[in-house]
N, C-alpha and C positions, 0 to 999 in steps of 0.2 A: 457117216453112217449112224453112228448114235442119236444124232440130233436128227433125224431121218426119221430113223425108229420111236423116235418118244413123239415128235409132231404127229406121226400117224394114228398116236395110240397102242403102238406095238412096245410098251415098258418091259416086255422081256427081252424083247429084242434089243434093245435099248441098254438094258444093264450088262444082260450078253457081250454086247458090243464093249461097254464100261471095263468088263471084268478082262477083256482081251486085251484092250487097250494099255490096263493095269501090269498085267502077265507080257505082253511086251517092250514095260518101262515106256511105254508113251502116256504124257502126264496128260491127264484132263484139264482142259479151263474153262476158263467161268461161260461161256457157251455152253458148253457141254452139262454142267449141270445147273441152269436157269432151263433150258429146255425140259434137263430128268424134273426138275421143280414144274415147271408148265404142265408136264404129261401129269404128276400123280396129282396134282391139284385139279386136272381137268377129268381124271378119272375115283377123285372122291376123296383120294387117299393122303389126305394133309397132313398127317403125321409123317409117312415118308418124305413127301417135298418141305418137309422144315428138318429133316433127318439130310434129306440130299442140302441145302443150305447149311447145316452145321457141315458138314462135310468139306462144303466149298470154303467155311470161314475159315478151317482146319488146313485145306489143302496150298500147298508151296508154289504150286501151275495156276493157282486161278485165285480172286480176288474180290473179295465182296466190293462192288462196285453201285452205281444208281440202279443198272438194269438188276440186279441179284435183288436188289434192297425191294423194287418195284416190285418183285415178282415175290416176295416173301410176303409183303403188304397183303397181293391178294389172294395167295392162302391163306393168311389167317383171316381176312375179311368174307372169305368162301365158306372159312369155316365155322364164323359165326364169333370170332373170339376178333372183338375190333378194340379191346386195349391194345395187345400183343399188334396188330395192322397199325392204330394210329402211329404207336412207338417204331416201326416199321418205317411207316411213312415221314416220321421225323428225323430218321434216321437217314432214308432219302432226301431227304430235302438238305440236311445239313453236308451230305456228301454233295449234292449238285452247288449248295454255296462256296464247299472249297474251291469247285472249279471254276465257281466264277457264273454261274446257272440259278437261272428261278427253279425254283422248286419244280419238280417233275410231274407233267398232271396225270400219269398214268398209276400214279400213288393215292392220287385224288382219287380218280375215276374207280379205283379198287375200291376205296372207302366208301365212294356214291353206293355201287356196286352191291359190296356186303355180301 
């Protein structure tokens, strides 16, 4: 349902859903907030979707991974701040070498982007 609400554009609905999920001891994961990261990056608000990404670095259920790293890339390149994205996308790309992975072009594509 969270990730429902945030694809649609409904970020109330969406942290509603968060705050319940919270309040019933069911832990969020990294799904759950690369989606809240998607929605407020698609609706302007960059500073929350690096606010929802600190969150996830913080949280015990979810795990900064390539998808989280890709999708911080292109907030900060949405937002106009492409140190913060290139360092993003290095930071993608050095997690996809752990696993054995070329670099992620959807970190590129952010930075084309901007």
């Amino acid at each position: 349902p969270c990730r429902a609400h945030a694809c649609s554009g409904d970020l109330e609905g969406a942290l509603a859903v968060l705050a319940s999920m919270r309040m019933d001891g069911v832990a969020p994961d990294g799904t759950v907030f690369t989606s809240l990261m998607k929605g407020f990056r698609q609706a302007g608000q960059h500073a929350r979707a690096v606010e929802t990404f600190e969150q996830l670095a913080a949280s015990r259920s979810g795990c900064v991974d390539v998808v989280a790293l890709n999708c911080l890339t292109a907030v900060h390149a949405s937002a106009g701040s492409m140190a913060a994205a290139e360092a993003a996308a290095a930071r993608a790309a050095e997690a996809a070498a752990k696993l054995g992975h070329a670099p992620p072009p959807e970190a590129t594509y952010a930075l084309i982007q901007g």
